[in-house]
VOGU-3710 file (C-alpha; in Angstrom, 3 decimals, decimal comma):
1> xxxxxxxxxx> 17,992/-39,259/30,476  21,563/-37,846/30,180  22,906/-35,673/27,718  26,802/-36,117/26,006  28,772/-33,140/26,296  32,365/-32,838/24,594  34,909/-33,189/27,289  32,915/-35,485/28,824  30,557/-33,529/30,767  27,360/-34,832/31,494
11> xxxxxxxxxx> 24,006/-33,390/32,252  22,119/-35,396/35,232  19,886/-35,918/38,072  22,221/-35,155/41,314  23,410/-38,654/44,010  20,970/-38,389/46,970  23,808/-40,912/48,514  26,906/-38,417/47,155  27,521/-36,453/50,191  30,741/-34,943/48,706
21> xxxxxxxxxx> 28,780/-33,812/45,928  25,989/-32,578/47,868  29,080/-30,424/49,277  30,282/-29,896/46,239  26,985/-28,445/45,002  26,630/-26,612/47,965  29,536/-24,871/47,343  29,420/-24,116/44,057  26,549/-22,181/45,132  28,059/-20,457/47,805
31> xxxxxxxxxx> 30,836/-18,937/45,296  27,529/-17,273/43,324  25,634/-16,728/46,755  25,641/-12,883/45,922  23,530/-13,086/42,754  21,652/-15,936/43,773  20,605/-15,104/47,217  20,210/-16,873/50,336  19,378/-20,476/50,132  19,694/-22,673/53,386
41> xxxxxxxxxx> 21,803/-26,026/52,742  19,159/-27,774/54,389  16,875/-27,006/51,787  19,492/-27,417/48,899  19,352/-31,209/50,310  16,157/-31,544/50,268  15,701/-30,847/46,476  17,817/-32,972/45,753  16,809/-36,036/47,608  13,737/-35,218/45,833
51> xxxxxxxxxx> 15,506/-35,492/42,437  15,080/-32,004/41,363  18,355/-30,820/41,167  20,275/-31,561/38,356  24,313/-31,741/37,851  26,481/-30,768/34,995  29,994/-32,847/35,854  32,796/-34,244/33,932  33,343/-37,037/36,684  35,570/-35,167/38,624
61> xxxxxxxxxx> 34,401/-31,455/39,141  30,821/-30,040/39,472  30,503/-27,963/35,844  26,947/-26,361/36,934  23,738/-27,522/38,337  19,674/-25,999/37,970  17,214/-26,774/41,004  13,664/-26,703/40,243  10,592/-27,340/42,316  7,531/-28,575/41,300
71> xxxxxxxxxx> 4,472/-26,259/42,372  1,014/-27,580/41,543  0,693/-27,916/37,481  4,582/-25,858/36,965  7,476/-26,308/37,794  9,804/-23,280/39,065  13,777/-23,005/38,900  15,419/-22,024/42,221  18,413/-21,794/40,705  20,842/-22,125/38,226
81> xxxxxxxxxx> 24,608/-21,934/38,879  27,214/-22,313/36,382  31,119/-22,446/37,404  32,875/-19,560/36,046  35,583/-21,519/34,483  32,842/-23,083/32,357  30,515/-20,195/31,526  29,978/-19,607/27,658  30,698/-23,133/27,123  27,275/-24,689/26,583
91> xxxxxxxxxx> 26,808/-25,542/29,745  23,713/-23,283/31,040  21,869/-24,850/28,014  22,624/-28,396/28,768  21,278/-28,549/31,719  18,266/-26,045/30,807  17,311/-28,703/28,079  17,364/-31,596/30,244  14,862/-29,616/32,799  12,475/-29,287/30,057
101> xxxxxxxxxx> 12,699/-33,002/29,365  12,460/-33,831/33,109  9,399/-31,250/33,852  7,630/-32,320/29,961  4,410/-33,118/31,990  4,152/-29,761/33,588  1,935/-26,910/32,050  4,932/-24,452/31,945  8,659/-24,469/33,247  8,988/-20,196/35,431
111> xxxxxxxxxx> 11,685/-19,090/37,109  12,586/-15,218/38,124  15,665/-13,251/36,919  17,103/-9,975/37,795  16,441/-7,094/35,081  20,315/-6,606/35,257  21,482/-9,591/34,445  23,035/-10,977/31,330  21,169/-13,957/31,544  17,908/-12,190/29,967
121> xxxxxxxxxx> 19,037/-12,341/26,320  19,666/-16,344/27,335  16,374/-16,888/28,423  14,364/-16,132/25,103  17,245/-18,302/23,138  15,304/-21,190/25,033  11,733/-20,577/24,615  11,127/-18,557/27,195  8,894/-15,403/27,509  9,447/-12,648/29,986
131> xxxxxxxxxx> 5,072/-12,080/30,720  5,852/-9,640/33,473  7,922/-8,566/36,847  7,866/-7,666/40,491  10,030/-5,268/42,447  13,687/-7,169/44,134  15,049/-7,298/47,366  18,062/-5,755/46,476  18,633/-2,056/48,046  17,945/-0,708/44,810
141> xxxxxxxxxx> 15,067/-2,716/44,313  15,865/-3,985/40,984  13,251/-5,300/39,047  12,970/-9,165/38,715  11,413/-10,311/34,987  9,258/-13,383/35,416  10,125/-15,868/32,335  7,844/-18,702/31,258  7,965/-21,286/29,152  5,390/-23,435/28,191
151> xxxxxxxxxx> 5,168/-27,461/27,792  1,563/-27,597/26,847  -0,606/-25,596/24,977  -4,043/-24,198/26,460  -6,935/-26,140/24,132  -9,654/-23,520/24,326  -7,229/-20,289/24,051  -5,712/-21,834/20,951  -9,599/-22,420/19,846  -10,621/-19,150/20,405
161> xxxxxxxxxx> -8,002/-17,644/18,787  -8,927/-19,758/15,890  -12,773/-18,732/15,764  -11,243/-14,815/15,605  -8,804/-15,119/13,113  -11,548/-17,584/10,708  -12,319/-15,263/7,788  -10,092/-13,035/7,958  -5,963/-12,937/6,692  -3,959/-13,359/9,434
171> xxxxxxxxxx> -0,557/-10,803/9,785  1,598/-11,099/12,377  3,558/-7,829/13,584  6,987/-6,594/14,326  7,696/-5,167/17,498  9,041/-1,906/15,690  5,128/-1,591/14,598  3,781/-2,631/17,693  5,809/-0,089/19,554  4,537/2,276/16,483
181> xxxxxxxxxx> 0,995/2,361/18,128  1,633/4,257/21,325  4,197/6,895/19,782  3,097/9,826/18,305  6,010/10,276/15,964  5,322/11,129/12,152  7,093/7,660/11,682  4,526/5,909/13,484  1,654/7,161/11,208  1,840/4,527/8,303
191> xxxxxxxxxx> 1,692/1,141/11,454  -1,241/3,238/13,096  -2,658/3,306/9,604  -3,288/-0,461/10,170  -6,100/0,298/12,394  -8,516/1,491/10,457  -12,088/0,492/10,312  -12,181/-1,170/7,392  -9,410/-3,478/7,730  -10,803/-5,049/10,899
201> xxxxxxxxxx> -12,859/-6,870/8,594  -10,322/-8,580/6,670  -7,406/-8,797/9,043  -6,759/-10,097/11,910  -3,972/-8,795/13,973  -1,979/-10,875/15,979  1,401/-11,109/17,722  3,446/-13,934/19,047  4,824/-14,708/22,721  8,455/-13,276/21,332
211> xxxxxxxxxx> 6,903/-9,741/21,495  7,177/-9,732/25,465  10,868/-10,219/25,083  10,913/-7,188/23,071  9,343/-4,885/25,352  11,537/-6,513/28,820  14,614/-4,642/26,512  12,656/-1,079/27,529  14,242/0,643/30,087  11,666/2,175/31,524
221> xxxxxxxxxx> 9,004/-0,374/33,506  6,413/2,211/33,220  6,853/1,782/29,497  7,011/-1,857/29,574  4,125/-2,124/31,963  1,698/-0,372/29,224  2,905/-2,286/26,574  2,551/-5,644/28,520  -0,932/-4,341/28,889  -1,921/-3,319/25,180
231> xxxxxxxxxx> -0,250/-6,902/23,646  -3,374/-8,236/26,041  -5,479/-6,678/22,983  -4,387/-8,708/20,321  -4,427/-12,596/19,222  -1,243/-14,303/20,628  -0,211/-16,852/18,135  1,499/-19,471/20,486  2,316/-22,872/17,808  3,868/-26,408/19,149
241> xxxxxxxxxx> 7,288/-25,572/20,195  8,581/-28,189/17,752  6,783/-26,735/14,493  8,238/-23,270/15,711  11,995/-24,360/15,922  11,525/-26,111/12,854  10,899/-22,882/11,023  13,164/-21,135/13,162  15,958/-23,541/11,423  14,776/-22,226/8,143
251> xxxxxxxxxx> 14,452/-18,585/8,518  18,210/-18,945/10,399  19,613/-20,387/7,266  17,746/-18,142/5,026  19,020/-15,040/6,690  22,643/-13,863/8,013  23,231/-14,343/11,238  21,758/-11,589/13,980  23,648/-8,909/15,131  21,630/-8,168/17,880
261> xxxxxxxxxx> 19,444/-9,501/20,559  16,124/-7,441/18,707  17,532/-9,360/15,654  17,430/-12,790/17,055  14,143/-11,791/18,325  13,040/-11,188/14,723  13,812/-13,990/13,984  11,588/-16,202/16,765  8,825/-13,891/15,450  9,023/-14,754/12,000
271> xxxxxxxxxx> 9,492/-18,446/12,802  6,156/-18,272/14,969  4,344/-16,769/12,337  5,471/-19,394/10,065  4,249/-22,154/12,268  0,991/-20,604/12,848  0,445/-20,109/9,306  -0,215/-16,557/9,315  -0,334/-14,819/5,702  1,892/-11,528/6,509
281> xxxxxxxxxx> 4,521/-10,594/8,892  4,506/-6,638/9,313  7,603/-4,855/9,578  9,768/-1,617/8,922  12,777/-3,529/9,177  14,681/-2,688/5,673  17,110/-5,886/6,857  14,255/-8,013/6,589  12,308/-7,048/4,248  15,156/-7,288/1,876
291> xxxxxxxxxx> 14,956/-10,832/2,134  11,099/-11,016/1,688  11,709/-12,949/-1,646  13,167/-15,721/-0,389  11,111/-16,102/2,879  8,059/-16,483/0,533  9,744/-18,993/-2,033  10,345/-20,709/1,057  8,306/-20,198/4,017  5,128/-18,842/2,467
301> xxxxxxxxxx> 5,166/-15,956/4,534  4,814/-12,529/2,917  7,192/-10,398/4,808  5,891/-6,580/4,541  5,487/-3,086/5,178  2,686/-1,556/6,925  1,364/0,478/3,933  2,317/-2,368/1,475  -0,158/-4,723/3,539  -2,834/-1,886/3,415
311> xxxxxxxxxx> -2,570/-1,851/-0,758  -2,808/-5,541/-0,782  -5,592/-6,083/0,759  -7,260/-2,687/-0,454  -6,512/-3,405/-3,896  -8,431/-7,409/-3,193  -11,706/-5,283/-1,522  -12,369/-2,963/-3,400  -15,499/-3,222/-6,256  -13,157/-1,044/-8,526
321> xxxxxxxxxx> -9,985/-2,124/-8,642  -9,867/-3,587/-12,242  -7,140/-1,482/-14,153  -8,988/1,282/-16,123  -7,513/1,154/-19,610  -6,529/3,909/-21,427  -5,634/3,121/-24,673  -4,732/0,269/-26,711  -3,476/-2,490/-24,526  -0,123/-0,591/-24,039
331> xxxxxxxxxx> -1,156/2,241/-22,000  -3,235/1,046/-18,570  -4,100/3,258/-15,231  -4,186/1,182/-12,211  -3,793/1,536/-8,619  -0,497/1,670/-6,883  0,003/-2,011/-4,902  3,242/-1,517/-3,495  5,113/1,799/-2,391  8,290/0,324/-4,340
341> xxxxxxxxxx> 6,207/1,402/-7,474  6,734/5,141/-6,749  10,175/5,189/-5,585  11,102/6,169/-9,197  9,334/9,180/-9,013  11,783/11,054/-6,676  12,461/14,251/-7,505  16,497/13,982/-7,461  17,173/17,087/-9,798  15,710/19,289/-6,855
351> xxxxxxxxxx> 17,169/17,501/-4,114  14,637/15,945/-2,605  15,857/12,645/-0,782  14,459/9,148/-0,466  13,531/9,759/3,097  11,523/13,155/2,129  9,676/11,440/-0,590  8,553/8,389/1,581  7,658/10,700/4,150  5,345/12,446/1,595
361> xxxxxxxxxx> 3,677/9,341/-0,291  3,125/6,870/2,677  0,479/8,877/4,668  -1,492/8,263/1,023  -0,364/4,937/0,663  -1,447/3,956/4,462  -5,180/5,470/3,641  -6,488/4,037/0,457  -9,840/4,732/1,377  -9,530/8,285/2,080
371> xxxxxxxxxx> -6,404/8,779/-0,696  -6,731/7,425/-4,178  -2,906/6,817/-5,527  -1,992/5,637/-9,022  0,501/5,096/-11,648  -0,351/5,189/-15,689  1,786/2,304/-16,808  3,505/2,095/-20,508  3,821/-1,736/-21,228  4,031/-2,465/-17,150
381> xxxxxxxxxx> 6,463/0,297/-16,566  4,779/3,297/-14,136  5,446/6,621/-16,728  3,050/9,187/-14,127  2,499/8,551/-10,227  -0,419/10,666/-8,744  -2,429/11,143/-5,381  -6,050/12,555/-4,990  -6,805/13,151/-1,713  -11,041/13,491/-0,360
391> xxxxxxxxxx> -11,567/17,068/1,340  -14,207/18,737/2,124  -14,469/21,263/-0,809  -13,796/18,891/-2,954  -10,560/16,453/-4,519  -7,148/17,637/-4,047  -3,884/16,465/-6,117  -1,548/16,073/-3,287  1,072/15,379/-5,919  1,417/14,501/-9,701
401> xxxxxxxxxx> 4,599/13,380/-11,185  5,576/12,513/-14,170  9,178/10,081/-15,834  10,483/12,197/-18,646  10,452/10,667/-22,306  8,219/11,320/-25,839  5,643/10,369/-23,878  4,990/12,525/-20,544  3,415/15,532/-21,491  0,753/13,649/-23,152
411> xxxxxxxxxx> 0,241/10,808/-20,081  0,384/13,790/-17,226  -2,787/15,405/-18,941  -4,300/12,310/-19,657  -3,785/11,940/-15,864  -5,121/14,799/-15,249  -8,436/14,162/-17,059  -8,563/11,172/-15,360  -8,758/12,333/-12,330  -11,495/15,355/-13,349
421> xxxxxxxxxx> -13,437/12,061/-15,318  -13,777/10,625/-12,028  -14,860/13,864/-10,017  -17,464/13,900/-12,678  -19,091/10,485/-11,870  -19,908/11,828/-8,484  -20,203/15,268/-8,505  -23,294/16,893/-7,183  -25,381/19,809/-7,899  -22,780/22,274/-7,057
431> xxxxxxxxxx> -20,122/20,439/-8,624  -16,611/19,536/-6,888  -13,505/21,392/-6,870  -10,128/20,076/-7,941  -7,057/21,717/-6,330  -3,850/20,673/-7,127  -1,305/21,670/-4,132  1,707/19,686/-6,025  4,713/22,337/-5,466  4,757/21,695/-9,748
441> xxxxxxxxxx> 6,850/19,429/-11,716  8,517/21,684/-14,783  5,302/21,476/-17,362  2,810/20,374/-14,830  1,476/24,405/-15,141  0,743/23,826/-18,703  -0,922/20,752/-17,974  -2,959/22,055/-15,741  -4,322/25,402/-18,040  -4,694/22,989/-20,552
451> xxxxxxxxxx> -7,106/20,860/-18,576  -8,770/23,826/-17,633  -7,644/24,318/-14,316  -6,739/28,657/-13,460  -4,549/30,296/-10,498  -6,680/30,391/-7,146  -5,431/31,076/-3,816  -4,510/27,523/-3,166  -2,999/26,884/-6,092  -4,740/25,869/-9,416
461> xxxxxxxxxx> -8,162/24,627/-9,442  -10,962/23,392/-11,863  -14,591/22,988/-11,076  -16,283/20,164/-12,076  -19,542/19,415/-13,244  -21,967/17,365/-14,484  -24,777/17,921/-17,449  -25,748/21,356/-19,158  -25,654/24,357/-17,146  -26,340/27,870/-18,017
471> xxxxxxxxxx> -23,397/30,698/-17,995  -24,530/32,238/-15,550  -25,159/29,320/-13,040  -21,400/28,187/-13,570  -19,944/31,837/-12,800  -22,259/31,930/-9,462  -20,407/27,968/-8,444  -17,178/29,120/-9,780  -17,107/32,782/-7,759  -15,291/31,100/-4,352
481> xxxxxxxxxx> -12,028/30,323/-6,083  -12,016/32,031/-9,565  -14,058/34,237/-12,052  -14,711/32,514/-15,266  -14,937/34,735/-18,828  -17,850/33,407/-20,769  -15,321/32,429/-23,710  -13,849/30,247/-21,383  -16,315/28,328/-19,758  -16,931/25,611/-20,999
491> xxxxxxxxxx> -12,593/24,321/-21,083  -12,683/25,550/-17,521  -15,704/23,481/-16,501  -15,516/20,654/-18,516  -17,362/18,290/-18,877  -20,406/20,319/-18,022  -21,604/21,751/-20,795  -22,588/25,365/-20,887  -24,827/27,471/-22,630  -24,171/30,321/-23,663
501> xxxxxxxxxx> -24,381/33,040/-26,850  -20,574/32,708/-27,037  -20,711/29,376/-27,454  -22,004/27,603/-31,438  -22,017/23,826/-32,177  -21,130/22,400/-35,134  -21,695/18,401/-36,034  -18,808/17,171/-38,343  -19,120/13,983/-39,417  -16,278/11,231/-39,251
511> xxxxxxxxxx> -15,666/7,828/-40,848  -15,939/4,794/-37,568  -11,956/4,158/-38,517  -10,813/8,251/-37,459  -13,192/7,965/-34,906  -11,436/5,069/-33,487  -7,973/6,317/-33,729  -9,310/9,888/-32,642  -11,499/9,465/-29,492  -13,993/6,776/-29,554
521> xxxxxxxxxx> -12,214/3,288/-27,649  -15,313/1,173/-27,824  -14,751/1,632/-31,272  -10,726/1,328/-30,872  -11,715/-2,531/-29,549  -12,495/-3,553/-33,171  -9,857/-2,433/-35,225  -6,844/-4,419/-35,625  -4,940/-2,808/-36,538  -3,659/1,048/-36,551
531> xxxxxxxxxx> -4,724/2,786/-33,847  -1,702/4,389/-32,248  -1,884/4,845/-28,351  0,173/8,102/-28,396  -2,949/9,666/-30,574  -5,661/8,148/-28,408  -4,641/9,408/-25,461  -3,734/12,827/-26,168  -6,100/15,336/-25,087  -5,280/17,858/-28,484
541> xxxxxxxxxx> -5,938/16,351/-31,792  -6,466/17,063/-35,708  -9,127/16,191/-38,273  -9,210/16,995/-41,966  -11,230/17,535/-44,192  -12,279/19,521/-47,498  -14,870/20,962/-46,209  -15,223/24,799/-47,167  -16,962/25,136/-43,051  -14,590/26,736/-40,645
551> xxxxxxxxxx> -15,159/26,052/-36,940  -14,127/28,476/-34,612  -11,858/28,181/-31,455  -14,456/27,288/-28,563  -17,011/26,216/-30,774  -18,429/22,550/-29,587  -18,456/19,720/-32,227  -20,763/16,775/-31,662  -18,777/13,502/-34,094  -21,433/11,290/-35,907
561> xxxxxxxxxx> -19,642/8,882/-36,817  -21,009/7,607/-40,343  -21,648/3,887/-41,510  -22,286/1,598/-40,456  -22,121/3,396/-37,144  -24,581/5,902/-37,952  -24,614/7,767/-34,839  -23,347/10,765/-32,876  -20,763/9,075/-30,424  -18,675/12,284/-29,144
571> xxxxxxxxxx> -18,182/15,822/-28,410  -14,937/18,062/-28,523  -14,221/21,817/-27,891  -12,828/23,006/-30,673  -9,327/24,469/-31,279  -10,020/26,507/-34,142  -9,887/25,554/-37,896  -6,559/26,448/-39,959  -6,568/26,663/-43,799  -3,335/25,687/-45,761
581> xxxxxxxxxx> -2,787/22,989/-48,484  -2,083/19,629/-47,212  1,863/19,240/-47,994  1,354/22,638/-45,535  -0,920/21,214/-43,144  1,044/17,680/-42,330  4,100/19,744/-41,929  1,976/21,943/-38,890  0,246/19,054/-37,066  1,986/15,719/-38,094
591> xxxxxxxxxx> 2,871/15,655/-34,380  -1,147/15,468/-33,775  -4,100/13,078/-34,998  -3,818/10,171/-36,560  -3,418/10,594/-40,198  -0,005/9,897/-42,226  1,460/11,359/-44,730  0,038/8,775/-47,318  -3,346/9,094/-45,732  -3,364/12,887/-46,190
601> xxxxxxxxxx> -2,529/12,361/-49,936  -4,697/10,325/-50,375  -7,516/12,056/-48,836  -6,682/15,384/-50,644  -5,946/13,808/-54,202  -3,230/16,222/-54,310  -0,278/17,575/-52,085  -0,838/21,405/-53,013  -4,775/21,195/-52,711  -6,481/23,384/-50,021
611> xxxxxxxxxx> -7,646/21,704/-46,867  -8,875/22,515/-43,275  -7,560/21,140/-40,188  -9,928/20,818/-37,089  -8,195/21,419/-33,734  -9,845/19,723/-30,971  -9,492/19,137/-27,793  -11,654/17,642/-24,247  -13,273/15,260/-25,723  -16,219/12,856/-23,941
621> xxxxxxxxxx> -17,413/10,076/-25,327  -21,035/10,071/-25,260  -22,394/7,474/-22,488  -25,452/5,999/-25,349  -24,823/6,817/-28,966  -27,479/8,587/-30,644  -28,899/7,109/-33,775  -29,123/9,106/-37,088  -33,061/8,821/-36,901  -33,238/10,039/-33,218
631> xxxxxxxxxx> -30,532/12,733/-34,519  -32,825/13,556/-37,275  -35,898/14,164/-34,900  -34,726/16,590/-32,946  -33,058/18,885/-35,610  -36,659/18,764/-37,591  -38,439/19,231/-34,082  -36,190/22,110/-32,874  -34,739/23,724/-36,420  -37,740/22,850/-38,845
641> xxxxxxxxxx> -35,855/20,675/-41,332  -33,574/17,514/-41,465  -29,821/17,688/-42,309  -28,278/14,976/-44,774  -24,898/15,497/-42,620  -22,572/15,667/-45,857  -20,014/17,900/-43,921  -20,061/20,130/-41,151  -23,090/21,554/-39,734  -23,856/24,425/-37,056
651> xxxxxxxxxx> -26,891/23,481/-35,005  -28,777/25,214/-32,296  -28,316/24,870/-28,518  -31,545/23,625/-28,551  -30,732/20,881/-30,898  -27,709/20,057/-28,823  -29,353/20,105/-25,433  -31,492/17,399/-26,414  -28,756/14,842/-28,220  -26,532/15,538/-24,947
661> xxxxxx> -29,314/14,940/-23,005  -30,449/11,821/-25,008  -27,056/10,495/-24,791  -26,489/10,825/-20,677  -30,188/9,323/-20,097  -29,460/6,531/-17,986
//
């Protein structure tokens, strides 16, 4: 089979009977004797009276020629000599494609090159693999690569490979985070990241043949010889050479054309991963991944970042996952799937630079077991980014971060009580400590007393715990990292509940509509209409009434929330009451609770008549409501009489010891 060159060159087999181009040959490869070596002309004959040499030649003038032999199942080029008045013209290729049409029943086409030579960024261009090298003859005993390419693929590799990768998402890596897992740079931390236990369940790992190319570009062959021998741990994904240039015509029209040999190599990678089918290609390449959109639309290939491929399939694991909602439908807390979602939160009034804040968030991002990272969205748009981290005292904020509008004040504390909500689920007898180590947004330090956490040695910290505890029990848990006044227990511990003489409860009761607006979402789900997010999330809130009872600042209110509810549903720490007429009141608190102006009116029958506000704040809704009769049981049981509940009501700590209790009975 010949192949038509322009100028009329021609690619084939060399004249047995042509002794002038025998001599021709022959001295063609006597003018590139010193790179090519010694090579009798007896045995130059011999190959090609045996039809393996083959000639490049525009009728006239020998433009290049390739000898081959054929050695059991391979076949192995001896040489291949282009004229230097014809070099960069095409010709090298010609003749390397018609060898691979001519040797198409032999396993694999080999042939050794010098390390030095130019020829080694040719040599991938055509399918072949550099899989390893020996020392050369030369004085300075240059190494000589050993290039393969193969005509057949092996059945029961290819079937193996299969069985490992069955189950299991297949992503394909870069040779920037292949290289990643035998440096001990910071950089390499979030493609070492990859390795962790639990991912080996649901990913399987793999490279392609291109990735041997990559490391022949070391310079050091101690270097290249271990990372020969660690690709020998992973899957090689090796697809029909057709299927793989196929895609390789794709991704080369999708993309600009490489500037580099490691970008051409890219490129053979992402077309093998294509043809294999694998799910992800893993890179750090910012070039690449910049084009990720279209390779998808296209190729159905995600192309991705280490730690963006560690959220993905983190976020499709794990049990709880499902966006916790906050509010309303607006307002939603979910974890973070990609690190592009945080990139907004960089702290550019201080300074800080892209590269500082990626350096800080993807050591998080890369361990979502260990680190638990999230944004509170407004309407889809992240408003608050923040990272818990497990230690062994306890939880600590690595950072919190908030995008400033109306609304972040309110969202970082909600944040914040998010994150001691969840501490509270699992904490033990002793209860766990919260220490936030952020270096402190501007307002995160009034966040943070709010929520009850005080300066400790390593910054501000809260301890959490679970269920009714007496004072004195709390100070002994608290004494590591901070002494706690008995006044203050209960904000600093909450949402344990403590027990103390400092400490009265009142029950207040509240229509189901309030409660819904005010603290109660199960409730929230069946209005319609008028519950404002801004009020149900905030942490501080107001309630009126006309009440003549004043509740004092740390007092405890338990909510029943009246008909056709008819149970006790909540419990706040009080704020303290305030005493004005309403015109007075709105004017104070407007910016809290839920009521407008026409509500307060309306409620008070008259703008100038008396009122009291309730201030309240750290509120838990109760687990199980408890009913008015079961309510009613325990205040004749405990206080010797039943209470109608007409308007505020102090009850003992008896009394609420046994609704709390009642309500967290699982």
């Amino acid at each position: 089979m010949s192949v038509q060159l322009p100028r009329d060159v021609i690619v084939r087999r060399a004249d047995p009977r042509d002794t002038c181009e025998q001599d021709a040959i022959y001295r063609l490869y006597r003018s590139c004797s010193s790179t090519l070596g010694f090579f009798p002309q007896g045995a130059m004959t011999e190959l090609i009276k045996d039809g393996s040499v083959l000639v490049a030649t525009n009728k006239t003038d020998i433009a290049g020629y390739v000898a081959y032999s054929r050695i059991r199942d391979y076949a192995k080029v001896v040489h291949l000599c282009i004229a230097s008045a014809q070099r960069g013209n095409g010709v090298a290729r010609l003749l390397v494609e018609e060898l691979f049409i001519e040797t198409e029943d032999c396993a694999d086409v080999r042939l050794y090159c010098r390390a030095d030579y130019a020829l080694n960024d040719f040599w991938p261009r055509l399918g072949f693999v550099c899989v390893g090298e020996r020392p050369g003859r030369s004085r300075e005993a240059t190494p000589l690569f050993l290039w393969v390419r193969r005509n057949v693929a092996k059945p029961l590799l290819a079937a193996v490979d299969a069985q490992l990768r069955e189950g299991r998402l297949t992503a394909v890596l870069d040779a920037n985070v292949f290289f990643d897992l035998s440096d001990d740079s910071a950089r390499s931390q979030e493609s070492k990241a990859l390795f962790a236990d639990w991912l080996a369940d649901e990913v399987a790992f793999c490279l392609t043949p291109e990735i041997l190319n990559e490391v022949a570009r070391n310079q050091d062959p101690q270097v290249r010889d271990a990372r020969r021998l660690r690709a020998t741990e992973f899957i090689v994904l090796e697809p029909p050479t057709s299927e793989a240039s196929e895609s390789l015509s794709t991704i080369c029209r999708l993309l600009p054309a490489p500037g580099s040999a490691s970008d051409a190599s890219d490129r053979r990678q992402l077309a093998h991963a294509i043809a294999a089918k694998a799910d992800y290609f893993v890179t750090r390449d910012e070039a690449l991944l910049q084009y990720s959109s279209l390779i998808w639309a296209e190729c159905k290939l995600q192309t991705i970042r280490p730690v963006d491929l560690i959220l993905a399939v983190h976020s499709q694991t794990n049990d709880n996952y499902a966006p916790a909602r906050l509010a309303g439908t607006r307002v939603t807390c979910e974890y973070v799937a990609a690190e592009a979602q945080l990139l907004p939160f960089q702290r550019h009034h201080t300074g800080e630079t892209r590269a500082e804040w990626l350096r800080q968030i993807r050591p998080a991002l890369s361990d979502p077991g260990h680190y638990f990272t999230k944004v509170i969205c407004v309407e889809g748009d992240a408003r608050v980014a923040y990272s818990t981290e497990s230690t062994k005292s306890g939880v600590a904020i690595r950072y919190i971060r908030a995008i400033r509008g109306p609304l972040a004040a309110t969202l970082m504390r909600r944040a914040l009580a998010e994150v001691v909500e969840a501490c509270a689920t699992r904490s033990d007898g002793d209860g766990t400590w919260i220490h936030c180590v952020d270096s402190l947004d501007p307002g995160l330090t009034a966040a943070l007393v709010d929520i009850g956490f005080t300066r400790s040695s390593v910054g501000y910290s809260k301890l959490v715990l679970r269920g009714i505890r007496e004072l004195g029990d709390v100070q002994r848990l608290a004494s590591p990292f901070c002494a706690i006044r008995p006044e203050e227990a209960e904000r600093v511990c909450w949402p344990c509940k403590v027990l103390s003489k400092e400490t009265a409860t009142y029950v207040v009761p509240i229509r189901p509509y309030w409660a819904a607006s005010l603290f109660d979402r199960d409730l929230a789900e069946r209005e319609l209409f008028g519950v404002k997010e801004d009020v149900a999330l905030a942490l501080e809130n107001v309630y009126y009434s006309m009440s003549a009872i004043d509740i004092p600042e740390g007092s405890r209110i338990l909510w029943y929330v009246s008909d056709p509810v008819q149970a006790v549903r909540g419990v706040s720490i009080s704020l303290g009451s305030v005493r004005a007429c309403a015109r007075d009141l709105f004017r104070k608190f407007s910016r809290l609770g839920t009521y407008t102006w026409a509500d307060l009116v309306r409620h008070a029958g008259d703008p100038w008549r008396p009122m009291v506000a309730y201030r309240f704040a750290f509120t838990e809704r109760l687990p199980l409501a408890v009913s008015w009769s079961r309510f009613q049981r325990f205040l004749r049981a405990r206080m010797g009489r039943t209470n109608p509940l007409a308007g505020p009501v102090r009850i003992s700590d008896e009394v609420f010891a046994d609704v709390y209790r009642a309500a967290s009975d699982s």
